[in-house]
DSSP file (Angstrom, degrees, kcal/mol; ACC not computed):
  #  RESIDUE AA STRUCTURE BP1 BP2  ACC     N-H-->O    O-->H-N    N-H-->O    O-->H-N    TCO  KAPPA ALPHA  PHI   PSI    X-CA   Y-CA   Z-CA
    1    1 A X              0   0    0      0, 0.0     2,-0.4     0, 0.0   137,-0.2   0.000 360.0 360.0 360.0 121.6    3.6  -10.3  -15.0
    2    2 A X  E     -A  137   0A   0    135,-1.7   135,-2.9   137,-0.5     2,-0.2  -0.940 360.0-156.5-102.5 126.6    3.7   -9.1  -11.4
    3    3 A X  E     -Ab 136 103A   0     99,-2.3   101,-1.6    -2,-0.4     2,-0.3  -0.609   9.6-172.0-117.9 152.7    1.1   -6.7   -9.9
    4    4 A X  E     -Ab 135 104A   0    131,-1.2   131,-1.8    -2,-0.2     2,-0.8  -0.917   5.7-160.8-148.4 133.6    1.7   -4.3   -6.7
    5    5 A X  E     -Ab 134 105A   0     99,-2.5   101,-1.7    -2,-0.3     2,-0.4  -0.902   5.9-155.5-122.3 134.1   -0.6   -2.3   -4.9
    6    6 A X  E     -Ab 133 106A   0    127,-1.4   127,-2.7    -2,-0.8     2,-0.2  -0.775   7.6-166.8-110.5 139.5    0.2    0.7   -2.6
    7    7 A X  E     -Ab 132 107A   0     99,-3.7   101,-0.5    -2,-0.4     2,-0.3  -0.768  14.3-138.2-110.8 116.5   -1.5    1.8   -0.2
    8    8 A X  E     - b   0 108A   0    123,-1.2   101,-0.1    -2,-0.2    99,-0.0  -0.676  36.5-101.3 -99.4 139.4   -1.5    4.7    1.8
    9    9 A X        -     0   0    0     99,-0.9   121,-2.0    -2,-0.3     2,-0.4  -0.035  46.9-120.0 -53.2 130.1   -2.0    4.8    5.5
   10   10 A X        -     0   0    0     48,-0.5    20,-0.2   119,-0.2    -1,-0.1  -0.476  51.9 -59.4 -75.0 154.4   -5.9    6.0    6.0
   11   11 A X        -     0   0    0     -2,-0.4    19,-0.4    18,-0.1    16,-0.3   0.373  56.7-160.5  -7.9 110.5   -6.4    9.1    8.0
   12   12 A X        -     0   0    0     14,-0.3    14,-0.3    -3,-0.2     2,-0.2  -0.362  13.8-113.5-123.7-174.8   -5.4    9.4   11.0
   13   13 A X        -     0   0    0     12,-8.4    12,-0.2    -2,-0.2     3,-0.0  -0.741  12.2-172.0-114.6 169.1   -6.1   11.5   14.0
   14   14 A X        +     0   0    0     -2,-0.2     3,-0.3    10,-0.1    -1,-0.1  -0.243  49.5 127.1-144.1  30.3   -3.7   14.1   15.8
   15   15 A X  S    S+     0   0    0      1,-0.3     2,-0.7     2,-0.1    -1,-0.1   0.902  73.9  59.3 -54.5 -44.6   -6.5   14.5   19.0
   16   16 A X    >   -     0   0    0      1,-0.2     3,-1.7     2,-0.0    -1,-0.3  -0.641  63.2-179.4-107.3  90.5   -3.6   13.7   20.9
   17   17 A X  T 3  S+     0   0    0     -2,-0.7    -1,-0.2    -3,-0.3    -2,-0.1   0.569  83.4  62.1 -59.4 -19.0   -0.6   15.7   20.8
   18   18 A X  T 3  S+     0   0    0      2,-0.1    -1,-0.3     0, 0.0    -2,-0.0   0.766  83.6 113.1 -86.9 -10.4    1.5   13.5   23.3
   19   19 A X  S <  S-     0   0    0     -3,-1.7     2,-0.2     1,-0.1     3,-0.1  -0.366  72.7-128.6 -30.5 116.9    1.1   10.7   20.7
   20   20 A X    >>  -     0   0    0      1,-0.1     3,-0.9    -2,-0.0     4,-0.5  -0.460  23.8-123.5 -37.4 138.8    4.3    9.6   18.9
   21   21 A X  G >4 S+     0   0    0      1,-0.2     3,-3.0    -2,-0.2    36,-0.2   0.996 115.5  55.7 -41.9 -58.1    3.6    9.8   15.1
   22   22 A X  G 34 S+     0   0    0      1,-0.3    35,-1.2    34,-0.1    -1,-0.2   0.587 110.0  41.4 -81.1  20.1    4.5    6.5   14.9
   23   23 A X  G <4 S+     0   0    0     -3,-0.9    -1,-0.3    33,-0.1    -2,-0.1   0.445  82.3 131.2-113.3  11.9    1.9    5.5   17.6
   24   24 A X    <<  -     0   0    0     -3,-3.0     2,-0.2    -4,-0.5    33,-0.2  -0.350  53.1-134.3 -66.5 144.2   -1.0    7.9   16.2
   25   25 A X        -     0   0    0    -12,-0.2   -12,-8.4    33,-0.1     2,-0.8  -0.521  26.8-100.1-104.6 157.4   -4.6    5.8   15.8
   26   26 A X        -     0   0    0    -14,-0.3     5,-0.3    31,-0.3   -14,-0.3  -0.742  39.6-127.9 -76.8  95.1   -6.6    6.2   12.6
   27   27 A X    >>  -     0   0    0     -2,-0.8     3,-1.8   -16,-0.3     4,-1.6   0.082  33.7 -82.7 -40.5 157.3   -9.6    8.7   12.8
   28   28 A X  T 34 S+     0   0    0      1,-0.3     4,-0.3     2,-0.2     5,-0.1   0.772 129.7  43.4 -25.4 -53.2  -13.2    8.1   11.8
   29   29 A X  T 3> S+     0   0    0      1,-0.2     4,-1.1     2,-0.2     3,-0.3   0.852 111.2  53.5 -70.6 -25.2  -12.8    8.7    8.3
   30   30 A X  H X> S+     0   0    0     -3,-1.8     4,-2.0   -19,-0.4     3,-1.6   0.978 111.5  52.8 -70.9 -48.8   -9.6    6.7    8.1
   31   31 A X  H 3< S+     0   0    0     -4,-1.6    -1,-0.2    -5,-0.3    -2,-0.2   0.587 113.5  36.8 -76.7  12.9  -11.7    4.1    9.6
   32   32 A X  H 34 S+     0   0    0     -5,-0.3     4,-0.5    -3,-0.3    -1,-0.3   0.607 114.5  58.0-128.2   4.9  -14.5    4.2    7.2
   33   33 A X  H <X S+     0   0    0     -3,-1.6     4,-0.7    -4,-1.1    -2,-0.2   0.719  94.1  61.8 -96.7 -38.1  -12.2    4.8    4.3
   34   34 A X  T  < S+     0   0    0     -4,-2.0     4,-0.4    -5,-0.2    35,-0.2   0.352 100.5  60.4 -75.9   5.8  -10.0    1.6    4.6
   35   35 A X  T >> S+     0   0    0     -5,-0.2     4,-2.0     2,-0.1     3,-0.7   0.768  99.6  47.7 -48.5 -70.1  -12.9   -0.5    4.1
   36   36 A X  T 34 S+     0   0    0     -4,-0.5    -2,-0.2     1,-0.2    -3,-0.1   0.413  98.8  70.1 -74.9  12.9  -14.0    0.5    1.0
   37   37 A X  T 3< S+     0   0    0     -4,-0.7     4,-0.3     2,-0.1    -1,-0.2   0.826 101.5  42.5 -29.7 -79.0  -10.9    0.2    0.1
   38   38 A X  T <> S+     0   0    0     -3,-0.7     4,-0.9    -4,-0.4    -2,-0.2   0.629 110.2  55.9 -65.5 -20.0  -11.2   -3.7    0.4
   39   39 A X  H  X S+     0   0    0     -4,-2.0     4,-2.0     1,-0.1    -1,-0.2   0.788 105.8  51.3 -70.0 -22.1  -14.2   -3.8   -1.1
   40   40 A X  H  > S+     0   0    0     -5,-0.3     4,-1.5     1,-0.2    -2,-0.2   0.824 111.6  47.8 -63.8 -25.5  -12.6   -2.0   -4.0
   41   41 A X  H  4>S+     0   0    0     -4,-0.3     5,-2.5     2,-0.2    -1,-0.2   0.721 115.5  40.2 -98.7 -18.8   -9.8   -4.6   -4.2
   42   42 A X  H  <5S+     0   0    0     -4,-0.9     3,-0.4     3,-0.2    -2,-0.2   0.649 114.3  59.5 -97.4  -6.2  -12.3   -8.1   -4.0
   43   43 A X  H  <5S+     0   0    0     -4,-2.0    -2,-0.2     1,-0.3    -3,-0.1   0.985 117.7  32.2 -63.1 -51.5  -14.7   -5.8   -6.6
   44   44 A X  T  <5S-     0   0    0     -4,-1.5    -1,-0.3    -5,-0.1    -2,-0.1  -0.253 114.1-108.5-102.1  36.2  -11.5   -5.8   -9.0
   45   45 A X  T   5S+     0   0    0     -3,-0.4    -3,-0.2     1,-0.1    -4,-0.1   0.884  73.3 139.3  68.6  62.0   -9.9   -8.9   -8.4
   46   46 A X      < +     0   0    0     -5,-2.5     2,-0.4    -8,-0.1    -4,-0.1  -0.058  15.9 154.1-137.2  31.2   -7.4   -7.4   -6.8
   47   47 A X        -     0   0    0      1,-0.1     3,-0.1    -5,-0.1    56,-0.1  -0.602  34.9-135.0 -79.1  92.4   -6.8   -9.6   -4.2
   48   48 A X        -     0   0    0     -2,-0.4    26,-0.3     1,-0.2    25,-0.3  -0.320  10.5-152.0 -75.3 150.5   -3.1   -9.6   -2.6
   49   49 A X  S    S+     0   0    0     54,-2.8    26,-1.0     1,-0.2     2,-0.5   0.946  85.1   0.3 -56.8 -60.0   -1.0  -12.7   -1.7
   50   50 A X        -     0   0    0     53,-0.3    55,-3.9    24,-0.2     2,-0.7  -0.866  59.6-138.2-151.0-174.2    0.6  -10.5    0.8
   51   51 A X  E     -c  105   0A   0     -2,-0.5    26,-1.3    24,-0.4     2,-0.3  -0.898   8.7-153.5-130.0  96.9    0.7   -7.5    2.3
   52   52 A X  E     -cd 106  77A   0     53,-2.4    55,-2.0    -2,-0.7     2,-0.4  -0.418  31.8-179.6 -68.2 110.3    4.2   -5.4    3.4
   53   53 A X  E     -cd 107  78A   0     24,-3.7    26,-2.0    -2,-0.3    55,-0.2  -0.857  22.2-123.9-137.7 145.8    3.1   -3.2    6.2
   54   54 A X        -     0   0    0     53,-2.4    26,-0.2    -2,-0.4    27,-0.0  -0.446  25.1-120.6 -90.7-171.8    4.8   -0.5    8.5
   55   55 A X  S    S+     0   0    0     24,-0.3    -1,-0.1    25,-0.1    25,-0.1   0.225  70.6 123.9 -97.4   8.6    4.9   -0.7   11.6
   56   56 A X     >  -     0   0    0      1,-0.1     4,-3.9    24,-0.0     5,-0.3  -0.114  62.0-127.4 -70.3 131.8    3.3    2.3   12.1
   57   57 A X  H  > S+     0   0    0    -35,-1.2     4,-1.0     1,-0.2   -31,-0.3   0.771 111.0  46.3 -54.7 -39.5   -0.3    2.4   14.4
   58   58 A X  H  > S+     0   0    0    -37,-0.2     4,-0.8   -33,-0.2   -48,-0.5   0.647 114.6  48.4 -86.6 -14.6   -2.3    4.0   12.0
   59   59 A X  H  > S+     0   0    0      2,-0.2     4,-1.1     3,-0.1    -2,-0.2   0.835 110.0  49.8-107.6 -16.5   -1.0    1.7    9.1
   60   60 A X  H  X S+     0   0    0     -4,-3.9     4,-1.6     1,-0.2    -3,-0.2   0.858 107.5  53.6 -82.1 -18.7   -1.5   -1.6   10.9
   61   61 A X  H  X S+     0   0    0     -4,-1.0     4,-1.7    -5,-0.3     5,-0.2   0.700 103.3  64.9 -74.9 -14.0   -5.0   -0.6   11.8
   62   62 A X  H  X S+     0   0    0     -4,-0.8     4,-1.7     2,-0.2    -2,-0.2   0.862 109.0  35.2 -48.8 -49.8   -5.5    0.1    7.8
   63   63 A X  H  X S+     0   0    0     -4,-1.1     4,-0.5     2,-0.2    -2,-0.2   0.779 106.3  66.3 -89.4 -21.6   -5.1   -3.2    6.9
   64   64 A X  H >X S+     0   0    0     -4,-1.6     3,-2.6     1,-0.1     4,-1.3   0.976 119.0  31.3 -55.8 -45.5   -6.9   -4.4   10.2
   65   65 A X  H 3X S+     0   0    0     -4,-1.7     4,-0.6     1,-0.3   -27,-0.3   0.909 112.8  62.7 -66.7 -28.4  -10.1   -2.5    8.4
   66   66 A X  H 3< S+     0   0    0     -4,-1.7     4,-0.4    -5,-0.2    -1,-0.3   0.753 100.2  49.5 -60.6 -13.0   -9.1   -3.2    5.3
   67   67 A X  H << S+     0   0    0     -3,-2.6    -1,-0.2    -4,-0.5    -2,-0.2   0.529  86.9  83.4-101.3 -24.3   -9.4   -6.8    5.7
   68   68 A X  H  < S+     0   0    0     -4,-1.3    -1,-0.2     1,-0.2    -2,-0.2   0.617 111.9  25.4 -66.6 -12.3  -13.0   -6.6    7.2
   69   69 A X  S  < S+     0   0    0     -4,-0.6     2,-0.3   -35,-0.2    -1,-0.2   0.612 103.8  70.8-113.0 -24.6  -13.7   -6.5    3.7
   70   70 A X  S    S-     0   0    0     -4,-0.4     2,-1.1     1,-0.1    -1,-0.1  -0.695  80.3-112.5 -87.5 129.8  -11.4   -8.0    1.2
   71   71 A X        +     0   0    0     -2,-0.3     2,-0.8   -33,-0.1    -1,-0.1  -0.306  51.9 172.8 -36.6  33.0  -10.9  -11.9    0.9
   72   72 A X        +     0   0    0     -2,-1.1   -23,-0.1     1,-0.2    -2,-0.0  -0.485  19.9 157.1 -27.3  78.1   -7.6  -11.8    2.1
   73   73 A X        +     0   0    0     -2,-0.8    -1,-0.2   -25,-0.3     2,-0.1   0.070  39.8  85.5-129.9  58.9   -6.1  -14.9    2.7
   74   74 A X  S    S-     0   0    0      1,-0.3   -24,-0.2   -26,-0.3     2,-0.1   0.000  79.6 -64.5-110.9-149.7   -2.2  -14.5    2.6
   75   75 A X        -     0   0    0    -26,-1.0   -24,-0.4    -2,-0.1    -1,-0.3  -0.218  39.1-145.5-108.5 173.6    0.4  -13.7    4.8
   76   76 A X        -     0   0    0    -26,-0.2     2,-1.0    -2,-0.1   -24,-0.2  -0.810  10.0-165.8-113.0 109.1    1.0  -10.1    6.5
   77   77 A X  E     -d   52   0A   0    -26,-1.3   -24,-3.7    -2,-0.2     2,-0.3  -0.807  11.0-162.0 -92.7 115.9    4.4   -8.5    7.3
   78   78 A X  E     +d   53   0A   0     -2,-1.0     2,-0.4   -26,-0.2   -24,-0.2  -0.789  21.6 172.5 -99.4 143.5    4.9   -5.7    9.4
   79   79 A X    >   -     0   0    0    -26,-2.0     3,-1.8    -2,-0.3   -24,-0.3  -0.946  22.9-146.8-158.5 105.2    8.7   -4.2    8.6
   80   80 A X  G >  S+     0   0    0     -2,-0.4     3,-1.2     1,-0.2   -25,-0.1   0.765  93.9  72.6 -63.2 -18.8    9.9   -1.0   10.1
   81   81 A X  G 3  S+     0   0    0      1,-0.2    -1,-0.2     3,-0.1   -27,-0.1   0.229  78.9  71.5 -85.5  38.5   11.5    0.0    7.8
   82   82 A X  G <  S+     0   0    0     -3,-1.8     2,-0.8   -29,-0.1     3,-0.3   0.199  80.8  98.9 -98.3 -10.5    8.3    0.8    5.8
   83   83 A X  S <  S-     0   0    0     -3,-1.2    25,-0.1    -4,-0.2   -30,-0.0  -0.793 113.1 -18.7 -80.2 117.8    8.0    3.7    8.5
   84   84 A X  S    S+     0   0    0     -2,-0.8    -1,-0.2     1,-0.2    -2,-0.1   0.576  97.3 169.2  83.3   3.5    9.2    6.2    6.6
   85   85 A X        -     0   0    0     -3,-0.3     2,-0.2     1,-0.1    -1,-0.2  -0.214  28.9-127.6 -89.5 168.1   11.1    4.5    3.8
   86   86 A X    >>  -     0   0    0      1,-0.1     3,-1.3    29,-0.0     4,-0.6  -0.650  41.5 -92.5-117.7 156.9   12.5    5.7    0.7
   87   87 A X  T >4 S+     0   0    0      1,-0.2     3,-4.5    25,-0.2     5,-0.2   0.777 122.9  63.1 -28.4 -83.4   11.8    4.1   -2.9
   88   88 A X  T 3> S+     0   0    0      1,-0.3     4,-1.2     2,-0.2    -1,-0.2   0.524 103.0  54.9  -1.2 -77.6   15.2    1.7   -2.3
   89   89 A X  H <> S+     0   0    0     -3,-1.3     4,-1.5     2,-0.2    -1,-0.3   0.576 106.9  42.2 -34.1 -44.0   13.3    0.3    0.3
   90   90 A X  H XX S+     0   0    0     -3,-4.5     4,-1.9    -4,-0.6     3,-1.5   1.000 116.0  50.3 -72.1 -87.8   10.4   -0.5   -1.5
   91   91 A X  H 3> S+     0   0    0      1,-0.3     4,-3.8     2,-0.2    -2,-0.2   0.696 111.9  44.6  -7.2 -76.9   12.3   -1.9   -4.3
   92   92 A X  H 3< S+     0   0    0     -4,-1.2    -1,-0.3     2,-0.2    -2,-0.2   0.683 112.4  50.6 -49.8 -36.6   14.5   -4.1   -2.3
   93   93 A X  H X< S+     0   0    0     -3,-1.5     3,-0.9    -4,-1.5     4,-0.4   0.791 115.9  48.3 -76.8 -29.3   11.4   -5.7    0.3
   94   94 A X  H >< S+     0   0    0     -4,-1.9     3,-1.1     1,-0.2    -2,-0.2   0.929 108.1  57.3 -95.4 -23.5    9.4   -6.5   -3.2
   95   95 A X  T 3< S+     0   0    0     -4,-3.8    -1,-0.2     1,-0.2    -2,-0.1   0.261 100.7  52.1-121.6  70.5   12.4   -8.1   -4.7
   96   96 A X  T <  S+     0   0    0     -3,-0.9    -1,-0.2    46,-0.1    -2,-0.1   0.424  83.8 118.0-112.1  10.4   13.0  -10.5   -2.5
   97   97 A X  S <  S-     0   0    0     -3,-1.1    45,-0.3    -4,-0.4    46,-0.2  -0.087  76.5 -92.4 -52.6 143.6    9.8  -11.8   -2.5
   98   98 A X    >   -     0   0    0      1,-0.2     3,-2.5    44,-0.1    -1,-0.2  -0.315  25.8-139.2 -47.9 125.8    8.9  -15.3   -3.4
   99   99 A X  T 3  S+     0   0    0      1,-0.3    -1,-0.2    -2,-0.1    -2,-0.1   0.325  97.5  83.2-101.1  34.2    8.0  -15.4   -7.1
  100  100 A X  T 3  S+     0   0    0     41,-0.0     2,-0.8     2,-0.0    -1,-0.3   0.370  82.6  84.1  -9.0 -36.1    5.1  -17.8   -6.1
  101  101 A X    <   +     0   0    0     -3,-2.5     3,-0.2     1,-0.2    41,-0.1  -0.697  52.8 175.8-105.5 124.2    3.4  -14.3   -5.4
  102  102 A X  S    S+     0   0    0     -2,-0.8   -99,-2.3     1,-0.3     2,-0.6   0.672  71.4  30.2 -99.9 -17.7    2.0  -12.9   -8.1
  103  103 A X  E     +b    3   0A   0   -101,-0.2   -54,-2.8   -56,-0.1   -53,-0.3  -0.571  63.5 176.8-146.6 101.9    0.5   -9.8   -6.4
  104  104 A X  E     -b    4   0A   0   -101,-1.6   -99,-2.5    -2,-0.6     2,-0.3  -0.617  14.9-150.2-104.7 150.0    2.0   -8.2   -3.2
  105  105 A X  E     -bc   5  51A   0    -55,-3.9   -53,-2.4  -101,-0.2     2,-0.5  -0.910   3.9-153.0-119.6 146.1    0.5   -4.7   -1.3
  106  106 A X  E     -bc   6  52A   0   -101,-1.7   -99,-3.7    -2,-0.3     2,-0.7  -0.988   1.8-153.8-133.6 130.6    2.4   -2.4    0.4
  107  107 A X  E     +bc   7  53A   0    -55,-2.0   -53,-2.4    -2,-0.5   -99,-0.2  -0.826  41.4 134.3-103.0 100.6    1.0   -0.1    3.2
  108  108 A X  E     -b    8   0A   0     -2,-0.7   -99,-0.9  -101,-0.5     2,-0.2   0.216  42.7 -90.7 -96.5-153.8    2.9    3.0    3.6
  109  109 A X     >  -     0   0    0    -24,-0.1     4,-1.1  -101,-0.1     2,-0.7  -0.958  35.6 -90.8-126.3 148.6    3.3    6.6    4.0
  110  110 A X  T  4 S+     0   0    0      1,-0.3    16,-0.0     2,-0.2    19,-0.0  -0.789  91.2  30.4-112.6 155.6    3.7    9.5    2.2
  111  111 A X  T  > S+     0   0    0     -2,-0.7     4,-2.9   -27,-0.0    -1,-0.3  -0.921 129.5  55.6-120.9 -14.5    5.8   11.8    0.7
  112  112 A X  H  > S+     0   0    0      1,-0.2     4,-2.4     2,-0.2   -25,-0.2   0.800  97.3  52.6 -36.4 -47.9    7.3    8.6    0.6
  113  113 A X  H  X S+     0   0    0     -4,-1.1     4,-2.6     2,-0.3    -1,-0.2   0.937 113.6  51.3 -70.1 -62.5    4.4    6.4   -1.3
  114  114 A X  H  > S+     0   0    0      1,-0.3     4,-1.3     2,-0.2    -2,-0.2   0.936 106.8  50.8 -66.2 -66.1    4.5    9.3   -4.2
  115  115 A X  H  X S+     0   0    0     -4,-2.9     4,-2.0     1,-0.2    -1,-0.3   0.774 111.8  44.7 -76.8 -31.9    8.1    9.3   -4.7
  116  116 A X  H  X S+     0   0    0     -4,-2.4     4,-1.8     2,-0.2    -1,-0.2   0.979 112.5  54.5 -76.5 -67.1    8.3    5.4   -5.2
  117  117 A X  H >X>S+     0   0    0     -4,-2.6     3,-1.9     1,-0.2     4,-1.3   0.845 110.9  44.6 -25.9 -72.1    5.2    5.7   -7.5
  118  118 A X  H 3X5S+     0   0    0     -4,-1.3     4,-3.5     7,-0.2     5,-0.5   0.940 114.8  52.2 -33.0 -60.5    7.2    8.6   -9.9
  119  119 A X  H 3<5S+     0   0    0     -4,-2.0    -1,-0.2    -5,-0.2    -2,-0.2   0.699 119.7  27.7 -67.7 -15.0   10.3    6.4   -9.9
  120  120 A X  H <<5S+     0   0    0     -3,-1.9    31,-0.3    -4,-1.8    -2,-0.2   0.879 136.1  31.7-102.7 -62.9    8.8    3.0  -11.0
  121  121 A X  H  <5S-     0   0    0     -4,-1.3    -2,-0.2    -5,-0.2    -3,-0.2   0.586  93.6-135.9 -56.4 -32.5    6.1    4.4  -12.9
  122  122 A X  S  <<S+     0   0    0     -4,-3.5     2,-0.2    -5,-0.9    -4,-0.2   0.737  73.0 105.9  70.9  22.2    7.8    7.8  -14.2
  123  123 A X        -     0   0    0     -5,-0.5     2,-0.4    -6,-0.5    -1,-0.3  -0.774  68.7-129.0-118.1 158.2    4.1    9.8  -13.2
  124  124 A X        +     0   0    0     -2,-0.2     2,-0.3    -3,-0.1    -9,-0.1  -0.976  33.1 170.7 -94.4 127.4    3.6   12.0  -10.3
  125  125 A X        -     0   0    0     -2,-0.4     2,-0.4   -11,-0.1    -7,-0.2  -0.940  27.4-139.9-146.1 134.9    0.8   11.1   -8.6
  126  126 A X        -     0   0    0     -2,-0.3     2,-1.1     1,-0.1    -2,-0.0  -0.557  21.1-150.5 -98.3 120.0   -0.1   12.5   -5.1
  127  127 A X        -     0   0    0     -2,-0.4     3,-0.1  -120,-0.0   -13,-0.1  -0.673   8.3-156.8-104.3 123.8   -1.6    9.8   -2.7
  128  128 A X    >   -     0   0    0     -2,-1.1     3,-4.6     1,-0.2    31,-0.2  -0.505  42.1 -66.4-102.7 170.3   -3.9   10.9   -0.4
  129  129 A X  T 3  S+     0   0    0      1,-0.2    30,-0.8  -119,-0.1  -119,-0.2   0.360 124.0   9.1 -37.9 156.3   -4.7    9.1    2.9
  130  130 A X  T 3  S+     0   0    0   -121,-2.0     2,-0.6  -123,-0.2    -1,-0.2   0.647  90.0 139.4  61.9  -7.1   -6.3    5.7    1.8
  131  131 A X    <   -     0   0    0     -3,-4.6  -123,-1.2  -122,-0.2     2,-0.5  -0.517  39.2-154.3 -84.5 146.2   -5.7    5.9   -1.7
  132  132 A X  E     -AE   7 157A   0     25,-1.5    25,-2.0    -2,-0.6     2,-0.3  -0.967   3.0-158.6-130.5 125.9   -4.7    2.7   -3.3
  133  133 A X  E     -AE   6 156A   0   -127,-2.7  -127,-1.4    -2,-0.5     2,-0.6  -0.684   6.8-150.9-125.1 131.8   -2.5    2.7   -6.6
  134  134 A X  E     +AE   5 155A   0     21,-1.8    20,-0.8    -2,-0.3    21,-0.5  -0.951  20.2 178.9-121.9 100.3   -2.5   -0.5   -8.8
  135  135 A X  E     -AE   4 153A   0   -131,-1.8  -131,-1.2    -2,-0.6     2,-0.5  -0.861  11.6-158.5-129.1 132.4    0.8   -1.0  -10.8
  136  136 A X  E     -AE   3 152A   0     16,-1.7    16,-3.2    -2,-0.5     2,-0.4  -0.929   4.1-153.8-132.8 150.0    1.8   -3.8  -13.1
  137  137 A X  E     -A    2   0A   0   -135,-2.9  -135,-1.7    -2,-0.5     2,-1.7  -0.958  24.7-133.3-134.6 124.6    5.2   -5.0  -14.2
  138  138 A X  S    S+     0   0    0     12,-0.5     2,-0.3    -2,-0.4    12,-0.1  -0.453  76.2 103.0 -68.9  86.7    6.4   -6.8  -17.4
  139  139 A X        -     0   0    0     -2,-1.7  -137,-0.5     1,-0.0    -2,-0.1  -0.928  56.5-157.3-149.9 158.7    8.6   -9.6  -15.0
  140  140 A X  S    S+     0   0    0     -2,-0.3     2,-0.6  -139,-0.2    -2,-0.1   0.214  79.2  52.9-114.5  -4.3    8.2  -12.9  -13.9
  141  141 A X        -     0   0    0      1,-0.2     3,-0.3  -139,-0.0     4,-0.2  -0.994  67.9-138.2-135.5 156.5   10.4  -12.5  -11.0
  142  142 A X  S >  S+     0   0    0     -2,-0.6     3,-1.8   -45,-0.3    -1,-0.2   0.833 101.5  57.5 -32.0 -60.1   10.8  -10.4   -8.3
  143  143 A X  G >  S+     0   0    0      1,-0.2     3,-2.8   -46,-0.2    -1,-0.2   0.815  92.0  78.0 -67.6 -35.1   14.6   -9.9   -8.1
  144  144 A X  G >> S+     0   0    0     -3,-0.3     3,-4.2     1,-0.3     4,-1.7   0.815  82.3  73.2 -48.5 -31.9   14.1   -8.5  -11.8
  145  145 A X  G <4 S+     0   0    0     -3,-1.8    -1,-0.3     1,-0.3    -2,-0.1   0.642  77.0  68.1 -66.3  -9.2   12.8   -5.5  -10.0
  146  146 A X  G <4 S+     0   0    0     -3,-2.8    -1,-0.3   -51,-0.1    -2,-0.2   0.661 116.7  24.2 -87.9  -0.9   16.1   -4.2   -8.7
  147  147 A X  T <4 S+     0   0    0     -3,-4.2     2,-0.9    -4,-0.2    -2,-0.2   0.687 116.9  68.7-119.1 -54.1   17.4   -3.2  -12.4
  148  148 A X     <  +     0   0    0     -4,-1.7    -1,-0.2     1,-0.2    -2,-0.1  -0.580  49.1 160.1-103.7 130.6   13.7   -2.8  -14.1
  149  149 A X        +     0   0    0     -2,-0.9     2,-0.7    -3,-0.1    -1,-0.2  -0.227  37.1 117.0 -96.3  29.8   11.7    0.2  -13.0
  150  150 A X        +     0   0    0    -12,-0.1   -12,-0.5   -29,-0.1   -29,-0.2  -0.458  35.5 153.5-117.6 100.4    9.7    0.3  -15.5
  151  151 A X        -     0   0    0     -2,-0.7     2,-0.8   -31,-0.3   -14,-0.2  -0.505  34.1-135.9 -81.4 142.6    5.7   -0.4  -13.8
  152  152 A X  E     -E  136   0A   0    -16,-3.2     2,-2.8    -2,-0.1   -16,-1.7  -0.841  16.9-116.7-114.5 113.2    2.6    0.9  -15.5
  153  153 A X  E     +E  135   0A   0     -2,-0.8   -18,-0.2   -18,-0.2     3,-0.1  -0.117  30.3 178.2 -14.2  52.7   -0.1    2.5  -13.7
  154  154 A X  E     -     0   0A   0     -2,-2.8     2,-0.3   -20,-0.8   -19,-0.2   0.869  62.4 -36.6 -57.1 -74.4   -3.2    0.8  -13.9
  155  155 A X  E     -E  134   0A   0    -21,-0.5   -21,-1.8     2,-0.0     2,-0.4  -0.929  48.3-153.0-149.2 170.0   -5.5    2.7  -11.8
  156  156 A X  E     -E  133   0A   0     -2,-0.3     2,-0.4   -23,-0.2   -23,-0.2  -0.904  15.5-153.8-166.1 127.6   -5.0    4.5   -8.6
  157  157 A X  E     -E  132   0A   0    -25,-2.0   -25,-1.5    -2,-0.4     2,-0.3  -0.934  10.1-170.9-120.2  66.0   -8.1    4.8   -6.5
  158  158 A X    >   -     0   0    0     -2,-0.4     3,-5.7   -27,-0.2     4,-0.3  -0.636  25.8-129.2-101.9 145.0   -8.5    7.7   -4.0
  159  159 A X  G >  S+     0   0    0    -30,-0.8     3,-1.3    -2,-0.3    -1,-0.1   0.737 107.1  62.2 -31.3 -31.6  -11.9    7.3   -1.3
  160  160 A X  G 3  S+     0   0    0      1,-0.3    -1,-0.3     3,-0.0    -2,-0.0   0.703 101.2  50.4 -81.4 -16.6  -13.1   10.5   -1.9
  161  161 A X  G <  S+     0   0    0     -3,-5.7     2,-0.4     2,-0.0    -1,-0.3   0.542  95.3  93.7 -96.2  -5.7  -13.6    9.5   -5.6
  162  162 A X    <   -     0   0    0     -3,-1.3     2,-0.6    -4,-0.3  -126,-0.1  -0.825  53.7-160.1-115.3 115.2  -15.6    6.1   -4.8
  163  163 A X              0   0    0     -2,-0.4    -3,-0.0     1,-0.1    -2,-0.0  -0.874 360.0 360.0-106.5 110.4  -19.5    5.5   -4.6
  164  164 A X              0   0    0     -2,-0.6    -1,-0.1  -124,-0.0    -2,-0.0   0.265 360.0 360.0-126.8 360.0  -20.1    2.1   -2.5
């Protein structure tokens, strides 16, 4: 069994309009939401080996905060082509993963984030900033992942919905 959890970038701020997107910083609430976040993930054992992230300002500063709680102690990969990337994408960075790692997180974006959920999972589910989506898949390897898509939802976790 192999576990993935997605993430969606927290909140981010648009104070500055001469800001790239991809260089936009994470606003207060993104920075008080990607906390509990990690506390949500060492509450539920939910602890990744590692962690996919784009390259994106607002989504490596998610995981900086995110980390200020969770017992993290694996690896991080920043991959541009997680800016923006389409299910394939997703699918192809988790299986080439080592199958040593039983439980990898991916920090994204959406519309993106939702359309790879529907397609492995076969749900729609709308992710809003910070929400973190818990999917598990009947495989023992990684690479298994390029023919079967079919992951079951476990629980998917948005801030707004969370008393810490």
């Amino acid at each position: 069994m192999k576990t993935v959890l997605l993430m969606r970038h927290a909140k981010s701020s648009w104070k500055d309009p001469s800001l790239h997107d991809h260089e936009r910083p994470l606003n207060k609430r993104g920075q008080r939401d990607a906390p509990l976040m990690g506390l949500l993930a060492n509450d539920n054992e939910l602890i990744p080996n590692i962690i996919l992230c784009s390259t994106a300002k607002r989504a490596r500063q998610t995981v900086d905060k995110f980390l200020e709680t969770c017992d993290f102690p694996g690896e991080i990969e920043y991959d541009d082509s997680l800016y923006h990337a389409d299910y394939a994408t997703y699918l192809d960075l988790l299986s080439e993963l080592d199958d040593e790692i039983q439980r990898a997180m991916i920090v994204g974006h959406n519309p993106e984030m939702s359309y790879f959920l529907q397609v492995i999972c076969d749900e729609y589910e709308h992710m809003p900033t910070s929400a973190l989506a818990h999917i598990s898949f009947p495989i023992d390897d990684w690479n298994s992942l390029k023919t079967k898509w079919d992951g079951k939802l476990e629980n998917l976790w948005k801030p707004r919905e969370i008393d810490y």
